[in-house]
C-alpha positions as CSV (number, residue, x, y, z in Angstrom):
1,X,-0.1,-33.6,14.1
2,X,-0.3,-35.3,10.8
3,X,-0.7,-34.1,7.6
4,X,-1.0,-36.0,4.4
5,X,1.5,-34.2,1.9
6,X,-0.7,-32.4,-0.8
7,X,-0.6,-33.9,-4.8
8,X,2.0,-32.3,-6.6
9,X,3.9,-30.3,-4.0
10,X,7.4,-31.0,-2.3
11,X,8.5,-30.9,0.9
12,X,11.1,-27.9,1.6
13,X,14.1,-28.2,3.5
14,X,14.2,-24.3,4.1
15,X,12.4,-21.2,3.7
16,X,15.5,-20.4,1.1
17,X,14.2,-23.8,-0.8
18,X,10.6,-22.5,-0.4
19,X,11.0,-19.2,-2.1
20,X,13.6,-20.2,-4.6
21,X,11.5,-22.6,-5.7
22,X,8.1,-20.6,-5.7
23,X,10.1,-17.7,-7.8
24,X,11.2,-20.8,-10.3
25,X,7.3,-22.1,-10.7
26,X,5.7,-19.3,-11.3
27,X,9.0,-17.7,-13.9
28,X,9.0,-21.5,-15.5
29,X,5.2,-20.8,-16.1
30,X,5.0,-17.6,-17.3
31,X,7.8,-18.0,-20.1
32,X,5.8,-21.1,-20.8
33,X,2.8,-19.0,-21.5
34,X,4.9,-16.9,-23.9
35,X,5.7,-19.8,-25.9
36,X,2.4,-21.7,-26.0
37,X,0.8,-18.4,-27.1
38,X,3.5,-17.9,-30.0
39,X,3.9,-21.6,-31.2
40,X,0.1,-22.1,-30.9
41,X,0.7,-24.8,-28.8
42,X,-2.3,-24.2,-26.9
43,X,-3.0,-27.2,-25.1
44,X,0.3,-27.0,-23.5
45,X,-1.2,-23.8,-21.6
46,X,-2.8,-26.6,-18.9
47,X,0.7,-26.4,-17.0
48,X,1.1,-22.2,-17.0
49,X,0.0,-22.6,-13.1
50,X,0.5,-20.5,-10.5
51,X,3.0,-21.7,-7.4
52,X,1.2,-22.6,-4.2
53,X,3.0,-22.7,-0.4
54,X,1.5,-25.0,2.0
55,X,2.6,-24.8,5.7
56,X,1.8,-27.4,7.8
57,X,2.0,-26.4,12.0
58,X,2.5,-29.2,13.4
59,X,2.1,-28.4,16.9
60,X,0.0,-25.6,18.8
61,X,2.0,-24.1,21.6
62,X,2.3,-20.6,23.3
63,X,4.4,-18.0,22.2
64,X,5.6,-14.8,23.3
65,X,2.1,-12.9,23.7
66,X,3.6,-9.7,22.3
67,X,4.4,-11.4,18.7
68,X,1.9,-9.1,16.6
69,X,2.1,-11.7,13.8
70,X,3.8,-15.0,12.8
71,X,1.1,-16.5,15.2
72,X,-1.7,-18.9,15.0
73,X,-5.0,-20.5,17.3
74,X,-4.6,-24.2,15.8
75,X,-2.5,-26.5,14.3
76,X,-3.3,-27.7,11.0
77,X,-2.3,-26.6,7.3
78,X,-1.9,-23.1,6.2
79,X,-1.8,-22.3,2.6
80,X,-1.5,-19.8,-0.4
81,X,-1.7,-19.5,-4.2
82,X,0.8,-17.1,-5.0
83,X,1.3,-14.5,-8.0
84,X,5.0,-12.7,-8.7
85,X,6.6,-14.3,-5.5
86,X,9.5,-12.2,-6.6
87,X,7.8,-8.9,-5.8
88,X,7.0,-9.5,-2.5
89,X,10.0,-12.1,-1.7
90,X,11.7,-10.3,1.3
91,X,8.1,-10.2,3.0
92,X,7.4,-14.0,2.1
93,X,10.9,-14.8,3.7
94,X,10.2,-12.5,6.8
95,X,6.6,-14.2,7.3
96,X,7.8,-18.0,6.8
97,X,10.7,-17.1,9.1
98,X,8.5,-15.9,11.8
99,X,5.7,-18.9,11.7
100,X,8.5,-21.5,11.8
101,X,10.3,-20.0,14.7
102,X,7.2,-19.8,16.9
103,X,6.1,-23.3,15.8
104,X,7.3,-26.9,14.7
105,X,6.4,-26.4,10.5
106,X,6.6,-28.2,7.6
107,X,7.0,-26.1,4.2
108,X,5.9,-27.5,1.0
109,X,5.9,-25.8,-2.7
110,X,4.7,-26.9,-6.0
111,X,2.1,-25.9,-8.9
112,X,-1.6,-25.1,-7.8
113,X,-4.6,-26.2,-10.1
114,X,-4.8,-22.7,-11.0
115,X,-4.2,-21.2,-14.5
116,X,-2.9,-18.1,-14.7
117,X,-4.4,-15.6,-17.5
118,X,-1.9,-14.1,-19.8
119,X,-3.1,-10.7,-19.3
120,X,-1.4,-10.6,-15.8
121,X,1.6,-11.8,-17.8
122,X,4.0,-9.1,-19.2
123,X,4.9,-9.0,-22.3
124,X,2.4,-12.2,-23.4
125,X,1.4,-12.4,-27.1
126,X,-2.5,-11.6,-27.2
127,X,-4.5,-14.7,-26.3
128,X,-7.6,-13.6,-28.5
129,X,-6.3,-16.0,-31.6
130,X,-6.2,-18.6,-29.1
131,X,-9.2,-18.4,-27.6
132,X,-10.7,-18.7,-30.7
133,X,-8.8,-22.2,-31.3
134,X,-11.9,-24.3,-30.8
135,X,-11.5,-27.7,-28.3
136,X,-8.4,-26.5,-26.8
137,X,-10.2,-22.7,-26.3
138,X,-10.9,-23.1,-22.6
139,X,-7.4,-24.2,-21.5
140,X,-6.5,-20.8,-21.5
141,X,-8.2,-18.8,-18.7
142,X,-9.3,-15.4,-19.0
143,X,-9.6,-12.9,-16.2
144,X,-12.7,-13.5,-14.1
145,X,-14.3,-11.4,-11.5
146,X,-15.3,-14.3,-9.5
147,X,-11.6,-15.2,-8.3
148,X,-11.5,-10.8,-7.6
149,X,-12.6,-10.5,-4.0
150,X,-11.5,-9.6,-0.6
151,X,-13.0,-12.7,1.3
152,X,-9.8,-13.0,3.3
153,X,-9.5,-10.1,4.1
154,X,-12.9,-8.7,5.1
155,X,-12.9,-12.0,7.3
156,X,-15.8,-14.2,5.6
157,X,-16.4,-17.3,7.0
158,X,-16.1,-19.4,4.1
159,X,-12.6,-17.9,3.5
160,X,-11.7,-19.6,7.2
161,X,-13.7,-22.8,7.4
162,X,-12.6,-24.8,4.7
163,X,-9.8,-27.7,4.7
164,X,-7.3,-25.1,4.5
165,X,-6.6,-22.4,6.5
166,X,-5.6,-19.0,4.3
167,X,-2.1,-18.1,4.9
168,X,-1.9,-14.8,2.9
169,X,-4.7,-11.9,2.3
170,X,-4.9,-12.4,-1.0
171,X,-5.8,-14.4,-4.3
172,X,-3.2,-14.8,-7.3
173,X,-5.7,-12.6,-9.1
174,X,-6.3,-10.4,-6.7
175,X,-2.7,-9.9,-6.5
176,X,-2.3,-9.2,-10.0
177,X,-5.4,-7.1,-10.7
178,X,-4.3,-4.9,-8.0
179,X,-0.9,-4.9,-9.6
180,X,-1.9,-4.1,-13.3
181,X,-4.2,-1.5,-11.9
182,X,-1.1,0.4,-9.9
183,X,0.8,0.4,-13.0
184,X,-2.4,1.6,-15.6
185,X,-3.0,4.5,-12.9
186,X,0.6,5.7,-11.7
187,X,1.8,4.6,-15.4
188,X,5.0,2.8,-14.3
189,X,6.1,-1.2,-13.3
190,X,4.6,-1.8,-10.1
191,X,8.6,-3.4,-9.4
192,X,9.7,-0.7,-7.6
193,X,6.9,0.8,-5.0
194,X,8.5,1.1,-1.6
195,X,7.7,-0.1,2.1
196,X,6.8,3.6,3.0
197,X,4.0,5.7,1.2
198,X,3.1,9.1,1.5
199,X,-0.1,10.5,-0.6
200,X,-0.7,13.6,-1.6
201,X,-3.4,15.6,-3.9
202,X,-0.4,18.4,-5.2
203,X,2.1,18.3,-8.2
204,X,4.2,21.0,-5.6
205,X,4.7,18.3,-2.9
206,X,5.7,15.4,-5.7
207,X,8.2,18.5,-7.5
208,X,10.1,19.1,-3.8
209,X,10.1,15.2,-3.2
210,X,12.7,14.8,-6.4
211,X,14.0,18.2,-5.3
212,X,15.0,16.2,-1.9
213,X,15.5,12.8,-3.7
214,X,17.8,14.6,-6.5
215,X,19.9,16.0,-3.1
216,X,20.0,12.4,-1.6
217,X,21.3,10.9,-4.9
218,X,24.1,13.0,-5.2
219,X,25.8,13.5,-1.6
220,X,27.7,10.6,-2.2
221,X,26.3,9.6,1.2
222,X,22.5,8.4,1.0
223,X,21.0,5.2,1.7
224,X,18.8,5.9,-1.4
225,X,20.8,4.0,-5.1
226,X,17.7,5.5,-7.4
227,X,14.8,7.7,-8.3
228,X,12.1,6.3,-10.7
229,X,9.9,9.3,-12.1
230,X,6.2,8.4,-13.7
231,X,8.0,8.6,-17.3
232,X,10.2,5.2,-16.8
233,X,13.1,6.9,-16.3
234,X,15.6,5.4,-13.2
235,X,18.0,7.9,-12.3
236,X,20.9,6.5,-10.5
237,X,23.9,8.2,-8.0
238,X,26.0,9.3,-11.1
239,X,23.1,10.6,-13.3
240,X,21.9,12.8,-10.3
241,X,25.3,13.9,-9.8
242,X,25.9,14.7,-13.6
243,X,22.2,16.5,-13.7
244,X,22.8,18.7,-10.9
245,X,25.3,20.3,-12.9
246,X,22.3,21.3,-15.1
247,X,19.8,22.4,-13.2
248,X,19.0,19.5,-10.7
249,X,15.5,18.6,-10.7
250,X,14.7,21.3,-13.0
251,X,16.3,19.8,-15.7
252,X,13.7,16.5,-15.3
253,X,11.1,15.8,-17.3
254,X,8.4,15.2,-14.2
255,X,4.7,15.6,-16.5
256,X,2.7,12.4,-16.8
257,X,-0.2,11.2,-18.7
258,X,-1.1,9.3,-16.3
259,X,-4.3,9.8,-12.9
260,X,-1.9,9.2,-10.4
261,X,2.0,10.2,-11.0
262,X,4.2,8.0,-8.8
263,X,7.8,9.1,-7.2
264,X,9.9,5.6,-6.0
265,X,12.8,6.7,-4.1
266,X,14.6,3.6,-4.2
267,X,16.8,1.4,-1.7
268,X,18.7,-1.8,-1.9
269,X,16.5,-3.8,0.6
270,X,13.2,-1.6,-1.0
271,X,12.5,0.2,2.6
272,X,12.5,3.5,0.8
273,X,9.6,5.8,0.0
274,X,7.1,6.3,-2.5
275,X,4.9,9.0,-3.2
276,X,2.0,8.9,-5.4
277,X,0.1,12.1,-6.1
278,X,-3.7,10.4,-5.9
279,X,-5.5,13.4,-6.9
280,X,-9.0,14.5,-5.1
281,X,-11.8,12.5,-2.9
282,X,-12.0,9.3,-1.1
283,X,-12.9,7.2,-4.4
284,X,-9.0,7.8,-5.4
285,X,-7.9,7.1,-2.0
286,X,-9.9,4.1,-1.5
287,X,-8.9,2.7,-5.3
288,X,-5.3,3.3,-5.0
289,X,-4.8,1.5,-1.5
290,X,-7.3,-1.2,-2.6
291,X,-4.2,-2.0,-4.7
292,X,-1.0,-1.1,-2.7
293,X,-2.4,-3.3,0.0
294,X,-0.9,-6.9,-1.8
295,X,2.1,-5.6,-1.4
296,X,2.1,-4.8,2.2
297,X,3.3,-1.8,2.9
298,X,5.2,-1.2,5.8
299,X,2.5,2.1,6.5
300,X,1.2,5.0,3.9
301,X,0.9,8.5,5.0
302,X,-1.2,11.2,3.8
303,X,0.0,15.1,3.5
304,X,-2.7,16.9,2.5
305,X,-4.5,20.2,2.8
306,X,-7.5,20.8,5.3
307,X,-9.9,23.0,6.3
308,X,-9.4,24.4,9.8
309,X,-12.8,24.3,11.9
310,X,-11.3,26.1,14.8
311,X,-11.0,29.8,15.2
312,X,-7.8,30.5,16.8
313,X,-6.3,28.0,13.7
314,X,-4.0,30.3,11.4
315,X,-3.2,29.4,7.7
316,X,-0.4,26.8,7.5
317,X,-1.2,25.5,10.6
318,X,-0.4,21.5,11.0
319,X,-3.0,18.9,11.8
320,X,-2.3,15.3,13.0
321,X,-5.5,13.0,12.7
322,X,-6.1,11.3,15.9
323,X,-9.4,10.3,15.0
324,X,-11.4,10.1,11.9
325,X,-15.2,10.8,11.2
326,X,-16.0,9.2,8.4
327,X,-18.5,11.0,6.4
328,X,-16.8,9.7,3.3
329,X,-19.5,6.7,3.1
330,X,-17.0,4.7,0.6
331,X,-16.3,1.9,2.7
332,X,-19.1,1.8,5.2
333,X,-20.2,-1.6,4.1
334,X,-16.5,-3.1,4.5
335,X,-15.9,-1.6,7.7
336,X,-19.1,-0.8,10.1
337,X,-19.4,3.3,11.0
338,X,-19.2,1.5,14.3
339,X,-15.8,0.2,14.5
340,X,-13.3,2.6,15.7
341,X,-10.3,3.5,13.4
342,X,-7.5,3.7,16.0
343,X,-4.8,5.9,15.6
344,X,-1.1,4.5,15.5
345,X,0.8,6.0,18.1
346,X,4.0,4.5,16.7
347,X,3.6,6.5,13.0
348,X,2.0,9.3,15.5
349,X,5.4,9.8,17.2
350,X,7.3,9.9,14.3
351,X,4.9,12.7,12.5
352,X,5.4,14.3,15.6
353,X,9.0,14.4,16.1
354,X,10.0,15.5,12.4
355,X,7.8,18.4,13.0
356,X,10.0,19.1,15.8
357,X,13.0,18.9,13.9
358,X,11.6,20.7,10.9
359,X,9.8,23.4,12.7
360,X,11.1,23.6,15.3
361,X,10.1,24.3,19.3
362,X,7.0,26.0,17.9
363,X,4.3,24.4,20.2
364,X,1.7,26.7,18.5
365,X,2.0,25.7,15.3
366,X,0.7,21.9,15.1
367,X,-2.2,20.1,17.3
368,X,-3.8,17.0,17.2
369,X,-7.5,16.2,16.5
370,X,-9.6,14.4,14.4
371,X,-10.3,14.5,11.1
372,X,-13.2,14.9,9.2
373,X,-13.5,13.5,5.8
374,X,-15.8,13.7,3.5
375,X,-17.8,13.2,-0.5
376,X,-18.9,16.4,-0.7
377,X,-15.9,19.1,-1.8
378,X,-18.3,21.9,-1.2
379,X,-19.3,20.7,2.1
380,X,-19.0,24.6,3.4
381,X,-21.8,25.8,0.2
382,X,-24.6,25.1,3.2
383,X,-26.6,27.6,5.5
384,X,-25.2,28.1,8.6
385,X,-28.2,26.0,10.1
386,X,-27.5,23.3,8.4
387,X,-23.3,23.4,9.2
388,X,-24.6,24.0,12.3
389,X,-26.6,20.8,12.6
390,X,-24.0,18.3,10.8
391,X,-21.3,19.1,13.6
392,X,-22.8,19.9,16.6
393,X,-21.3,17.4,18.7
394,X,-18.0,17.1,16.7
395,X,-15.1,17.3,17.9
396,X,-13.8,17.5,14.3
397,X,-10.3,20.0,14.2
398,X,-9.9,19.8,10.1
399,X,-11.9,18.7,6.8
400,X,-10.5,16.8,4.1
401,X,-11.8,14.6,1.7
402,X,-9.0,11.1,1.7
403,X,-7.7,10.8,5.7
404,X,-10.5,8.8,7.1
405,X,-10.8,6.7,3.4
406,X,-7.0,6.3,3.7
407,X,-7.0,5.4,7.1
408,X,-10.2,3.1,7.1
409,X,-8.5,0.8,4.2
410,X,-5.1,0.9,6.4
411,X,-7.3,-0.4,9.4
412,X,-9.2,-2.6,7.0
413,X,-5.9,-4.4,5.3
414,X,-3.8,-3.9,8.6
415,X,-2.1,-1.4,6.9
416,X,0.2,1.5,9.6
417,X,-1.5,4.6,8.7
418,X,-1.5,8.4,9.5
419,X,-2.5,11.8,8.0
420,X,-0.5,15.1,8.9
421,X,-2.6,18.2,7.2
422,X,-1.9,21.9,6.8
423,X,-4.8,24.4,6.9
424,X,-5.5,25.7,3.9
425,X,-8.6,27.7,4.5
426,X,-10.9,28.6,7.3
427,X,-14.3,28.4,5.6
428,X,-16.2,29.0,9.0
429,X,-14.4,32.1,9.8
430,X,-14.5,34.0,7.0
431,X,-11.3,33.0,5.5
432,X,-12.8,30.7,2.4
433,X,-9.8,29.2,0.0
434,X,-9.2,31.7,-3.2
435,X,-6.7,31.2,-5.8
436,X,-4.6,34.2,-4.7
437,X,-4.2,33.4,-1.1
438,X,-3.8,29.4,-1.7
439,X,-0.7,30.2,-3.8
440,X,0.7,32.1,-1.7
441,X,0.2,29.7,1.1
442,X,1.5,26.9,-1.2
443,X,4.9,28.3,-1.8
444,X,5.4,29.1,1.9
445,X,4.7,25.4,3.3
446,X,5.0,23.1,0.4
447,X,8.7,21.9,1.4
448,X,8.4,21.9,5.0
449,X,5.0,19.9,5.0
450,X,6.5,17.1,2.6
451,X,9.5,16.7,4.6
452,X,8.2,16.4,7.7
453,X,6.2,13.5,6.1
454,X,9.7,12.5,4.9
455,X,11.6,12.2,8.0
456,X,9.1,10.2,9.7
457,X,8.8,7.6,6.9
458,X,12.8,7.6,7.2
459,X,12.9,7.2,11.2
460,X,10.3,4.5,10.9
461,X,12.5,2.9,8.1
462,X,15.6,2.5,10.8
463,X,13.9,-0.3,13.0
464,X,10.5,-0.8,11.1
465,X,10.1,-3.4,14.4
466,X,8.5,-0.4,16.0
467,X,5.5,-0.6,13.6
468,X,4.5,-4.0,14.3
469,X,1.9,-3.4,15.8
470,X,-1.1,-5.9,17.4
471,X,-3.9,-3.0,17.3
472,X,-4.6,-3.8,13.4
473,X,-5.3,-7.4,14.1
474,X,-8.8,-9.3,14.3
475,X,-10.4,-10.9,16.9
476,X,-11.6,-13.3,14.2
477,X,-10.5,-14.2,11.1
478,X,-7.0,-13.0,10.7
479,X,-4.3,-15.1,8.9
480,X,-0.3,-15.8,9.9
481,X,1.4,-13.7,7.9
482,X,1.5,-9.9,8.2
């Protein structure tokens, strides 16, 4: 097939080339913004442009049918404008090596036509002299709604019949929106989120996670090289080592000032986990993943609480969703009510297994059953008529208020998901959730809950090949890349 080569852009002799040289447009442009902006230089902000990656397929042919991505239904060109290609580089160079080994490809980079706005630069002067600079005014872009949307992603038809076929999921805005939003919410560099995520609503489950991370650290033995904490600080091997001399995590400063405190526990290759306490209901849920979906995620886990619906359910019981009834209504008009939300069986197994291992050969103690979640945190403050009435023909195990949000946006931006609960409370039965009887269920299950969570994320981690999975893809309107 043949393509014109695009104004501008250069052919690429390999995917090393391609990324090298993205990384260099976008770094040569934003240090270019820094200096227009501080010399006053303003018209020279027309070249601070954001890279763009054009792949051409050359030739349609069948692949391997199992390939759950890297694949496409035409020839033609492909194509992205990309924002911090440095954050998302090993993905980039797992994607472009996929596409070119199922097809013949031609790769090229170079500057798009689009400007990028120095708020989504770090550390750029303030652009409000500038944009008070009369002729040259316009040159420099501000932040606009209008290139903020999920087109791609939610499948629109203009996104998929123009000249180009999209390449990524996302926008350079997009991208960065969602990036400056993950930072202003879990107060720290969005640089260092992991492939793995677990959620949770509790400071207890964040408090055992550096408990376990500080442990890692210091054995001398982990995979793990760091722990960022929601302050800024980076604690490496030898300063783990040197504080658990002192107290471990209890000599850590873990309070934040910020809606969502966020845990990285780093590795080299940045397959190691985050966890983000997200607080309460499935408008934090939903606004947290909107965000942590550019950076695709290897899958995101929640470990909550729940209410146990069933009888015969004791306190500290485990729950793992198979199914989700969404009476959340957040994202109803992005994904119909009548779409199913599938559960993953590969992040299933692993949820499964670590409770073996943590709990043991207690069959008793976990089932599997879908989740209810929903808007309404008093959902039990009804008549029993009325209870009666909303779940009569439920098959709903457990209430919560984030598994089905968290679970609908994994489905939504082809995201692994999962949610593995304990009950809390048994508000039908006469066992409502009290302050006494909560603590003293907290202290009992806190650690084992979180590291169940743990061990999956880390057995996942080993070949994440067993999580790429063909159930989160579209009949229509789905893009090359994962």
């Amino acid at each position: 097939m043949e393509l014109r080569e695009a104004p501008n852009m250069q052919k690429m002799s390999s995917i090393d080339e391609a990324i090298d040289t993205l990384i260099e447009i976008y770094n040569r442009s934003t240090e270019l913004a820094k200096q227009t902006l501080e010399n006053e230089d303003y018209a020279a902000y027309a070249d601070v442009v954001y890279p763009k990656l054009i792949v051409d397929v050359l030739k349609w042919k069948p692949i391997d049918r199992t390939e759950p991505f890297g694949y496409v239904d035409k020839a033609g060109r492909y194509s992205a404008i990309l924002s911090k290609p440095h954050i998302i580089e090993p993905y980039l160079r797992e994607q472009l090596t996929r596409l070119t080994s199922n097809y013949p490809c031609s790769i090229e980079v170079g500057p798009s036509d689009v400007r990028i706005p120095p708020e989504y630069i770090r550390d750029a002067p303030s652009a409000s002299e500038a944009r008070r600079a009369g002729d040259v005014a316009d040159i420099i872009p501000r932040p606009t709604l209008d290139e903020v949307q999920d087109a791609i992603i939610d499948g629109e038809w203009e996104a998929f019949n123009g000249s180009e076929q999209p390449l990524f999921h996302f926008g350079p805005q997009r991208f960065d929106i969602a990036c400056a939003r993950i930072e202003h919410y879990t107060g720290i560099q969005v640089d260092h989120v992991q492939k793995y995520i677990l959620f949770t609503n509790y400071a207890m489950h964040t408090s055992e996670f550096v408990h376990f991370a500080m442990n890692e650290l210091s054995s001398g033995s982990s995979r793990y090289v760091a722990l960022s904490l929601p302050n800024g600080q980076l604690i490496d091997a030898e300063t783990a080592a040197s504080l658990q001399e002192e107290g471990g995590a209890g000599a850590l400063d873990l309070g934040s000032r910020f809606q969502m405190p966020r845990y990285d526990l780093i590795t080299e290759d940045g397959d190691g986990i985050t966890i983000i306490n997200i607080g309460v209901g499935p408008s934090n849920a939903k606004t947290i993943t909107d965000c942590l979906a550019v950076l695709r995620p290897e899958a995101w886990v929640m470990i909550g609480h729940c209410a146990g619906l069933d009888a015969r359910m004791r306190i500290g019981d485990l729950i793992l969703g198979n199914a989700y009834q969404r009476e959340d209504h957040i994202l109803n008009n992005r994904i119909p009510l009548g779409n199913p939300i599938p559960a993953i069986p590969e992040v299933q197994k692993a949820l499964e297994s670590s409770v073996n291992e943590i709990y043991g050969d207690d069959n008793e103690l976990m089932r599997t059953g879908t989740v209810l979640s929903t808007d309404d945190r008093n959902w039990e403050w009804h008549t029993p008529r009325n209870l009666w009435n909303w779940l009569k023909g439920s098959t709903a195990v457990a209430v919560d208020m984030e598994s089905a949000t968290l679970a609908t946006n994994g489905y939504r931006y082809r995201i692994p998901y999962g949610a593995l609960l304990s009950v809390s409370d048994l508000p039908l039965h006469a066992v409502p959730k009290l302050p006494a009887q909560a603590q003293a269920f907290y202290s009992n299950s806190k650690e084992a809950h979180l590291m169940c969570a743990v061990r999956a994320m880390e057995y996942l981690a080993v070949d994440p090949e067993r999580l790429r999975t063909r159930k989160l893809r579209r009949t229509l309107g789905e893009v090359p890349f994962r």
